[in-house]
C-alpha positions in Angstrom: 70.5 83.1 103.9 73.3 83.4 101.0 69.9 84.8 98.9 68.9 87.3 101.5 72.3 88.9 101.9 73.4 88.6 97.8 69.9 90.6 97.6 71.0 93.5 100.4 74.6 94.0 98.9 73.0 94.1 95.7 70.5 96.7 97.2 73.3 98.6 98.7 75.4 98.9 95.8 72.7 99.9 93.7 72.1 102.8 95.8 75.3 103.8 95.6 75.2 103.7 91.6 78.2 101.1 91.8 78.7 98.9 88.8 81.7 97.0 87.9 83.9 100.0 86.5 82.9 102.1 89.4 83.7 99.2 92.0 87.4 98.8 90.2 87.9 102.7 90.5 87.0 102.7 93.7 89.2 99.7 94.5 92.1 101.1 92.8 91.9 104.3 94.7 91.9 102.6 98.1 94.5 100.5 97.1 97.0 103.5 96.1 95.6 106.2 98.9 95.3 103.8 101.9 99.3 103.0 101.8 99.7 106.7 101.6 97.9 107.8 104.8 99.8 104.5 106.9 102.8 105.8 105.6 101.8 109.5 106.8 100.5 107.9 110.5 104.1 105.9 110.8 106.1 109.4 109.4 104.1 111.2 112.0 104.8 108.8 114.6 108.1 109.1 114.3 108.3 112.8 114.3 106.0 112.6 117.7 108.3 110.2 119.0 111.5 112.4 117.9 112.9 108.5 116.5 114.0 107.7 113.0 111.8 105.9 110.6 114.2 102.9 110.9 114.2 103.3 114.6 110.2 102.4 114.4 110.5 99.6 112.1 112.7 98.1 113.9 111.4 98.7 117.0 107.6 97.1 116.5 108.2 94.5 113.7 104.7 94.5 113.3 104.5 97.8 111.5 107.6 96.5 109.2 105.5 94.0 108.1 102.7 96.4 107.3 104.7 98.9 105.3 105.7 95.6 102.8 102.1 95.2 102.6 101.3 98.7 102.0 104.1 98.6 99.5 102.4 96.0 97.6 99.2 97.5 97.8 100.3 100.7 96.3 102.3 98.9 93.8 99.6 96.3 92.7 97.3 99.9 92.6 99.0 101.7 90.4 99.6 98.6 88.4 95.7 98.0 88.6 95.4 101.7 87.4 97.7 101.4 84.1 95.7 98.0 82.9 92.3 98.4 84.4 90.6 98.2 80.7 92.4 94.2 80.4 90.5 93.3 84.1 86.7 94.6 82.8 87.1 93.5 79.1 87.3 89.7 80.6 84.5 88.5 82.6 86.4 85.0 84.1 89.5 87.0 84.9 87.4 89.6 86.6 86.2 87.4 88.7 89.5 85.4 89.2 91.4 88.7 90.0 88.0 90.2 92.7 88.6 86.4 94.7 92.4 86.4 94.7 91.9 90.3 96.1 89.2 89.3 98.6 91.3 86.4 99.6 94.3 88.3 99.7 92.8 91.6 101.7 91.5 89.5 104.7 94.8 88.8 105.1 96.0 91.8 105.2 93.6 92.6 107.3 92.4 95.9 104.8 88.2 95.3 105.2 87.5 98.3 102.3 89.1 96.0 100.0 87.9 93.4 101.0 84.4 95.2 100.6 84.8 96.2 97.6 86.1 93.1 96.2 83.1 91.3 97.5 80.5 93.7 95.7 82.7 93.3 92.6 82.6 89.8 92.7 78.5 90.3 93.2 78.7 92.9 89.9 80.1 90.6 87.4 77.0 90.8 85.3 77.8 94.6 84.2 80.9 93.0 82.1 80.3 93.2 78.4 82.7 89.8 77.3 83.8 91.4 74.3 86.3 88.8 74.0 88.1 86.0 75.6 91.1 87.5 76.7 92.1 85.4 79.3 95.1 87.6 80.5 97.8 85.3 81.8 99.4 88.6 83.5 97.0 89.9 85.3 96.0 86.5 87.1 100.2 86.0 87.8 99.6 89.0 89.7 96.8 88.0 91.8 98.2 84.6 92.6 101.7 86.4 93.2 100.4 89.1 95.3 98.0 86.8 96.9 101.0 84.5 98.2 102.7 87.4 99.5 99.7 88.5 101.6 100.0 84.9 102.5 103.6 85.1 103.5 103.1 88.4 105.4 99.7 87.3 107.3 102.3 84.0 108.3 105.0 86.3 109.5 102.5 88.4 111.9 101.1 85.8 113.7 104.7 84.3 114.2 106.1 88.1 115.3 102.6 88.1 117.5 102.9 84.7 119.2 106.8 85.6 119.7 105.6 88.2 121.9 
């Protein structure tokens, strides 16, 4: 079963004509222009409502809790965007930083990313491992944005179940 479907998202991304450097553009770009639309949908709510933006966030805690995460997506994006050359010239932290995203995106409940961190982690083999890098900052990032996510996915179901 783990055969069939590694062979259909393989099949699916080569249609698309998405290797690694491709999948990491593509990542980066949802992970700087999805936080912009959510903050446009919770600016435009407010102007529908006639409320401040505070107003809102403190009104559905919920959405607070998303604009940290969207924060940190667009953050971690443009981050991703300045040092995207370190991530594909190593193939292990590649791979370390596609699971930490995967991992961290479910919880965040963002299904692109987590998309397109599951075809990069199925891409690794379009690295060329030029040299063994090993970039200690880029993987602090991961596990530090990856704990947040963590912290934010614990606060949600706590502001849910409070309901």
């Amino acid at each position: 079963m783990i055969s069939k479907t590694n062979n259909f998202v393989i099949r699916l991304l080569d249609r698309a004509h998405l290797d690694t450097g491709k999948i990491l553009n593509t990542y980066i770009a949802a992970l700087i222009i999805i936080p912009l639309f959510f903050a446009g949908f919770v600016v435009y709510e407010a102007s529908l409502t006639a409320q401040s933006l505070a107003a809102i966030l403190a009104a559905t805690p919920i959405i607070a809790v998303d604009m940290i995460m969207m924060i940190i997506n667009f953050i971690f994006g443009y981050y991703l965007w300045l040092n995207k050359e370190k991530i594909l010239a190593d193939l292990p932290t590649y791979r370390f930083f596609m699971l930490c995203q995967a991992i961290g995106q479910v919880m965040a409940g963002n299904f692109i990313c987590v998309l397109l961190a599951m075809g990069g982690l199925v891409r690794t083999n379009g690295i060329n491992q030029k040299e063994q890098s090993n970039n200690k900052l880029i993987r602090g990032a991961s596990v530090i944005f990856l704990l947040i996510f963590g912290l934010c996915l614990i606060l949600t179901i706590w502001l849910s179940s409070k309901k």
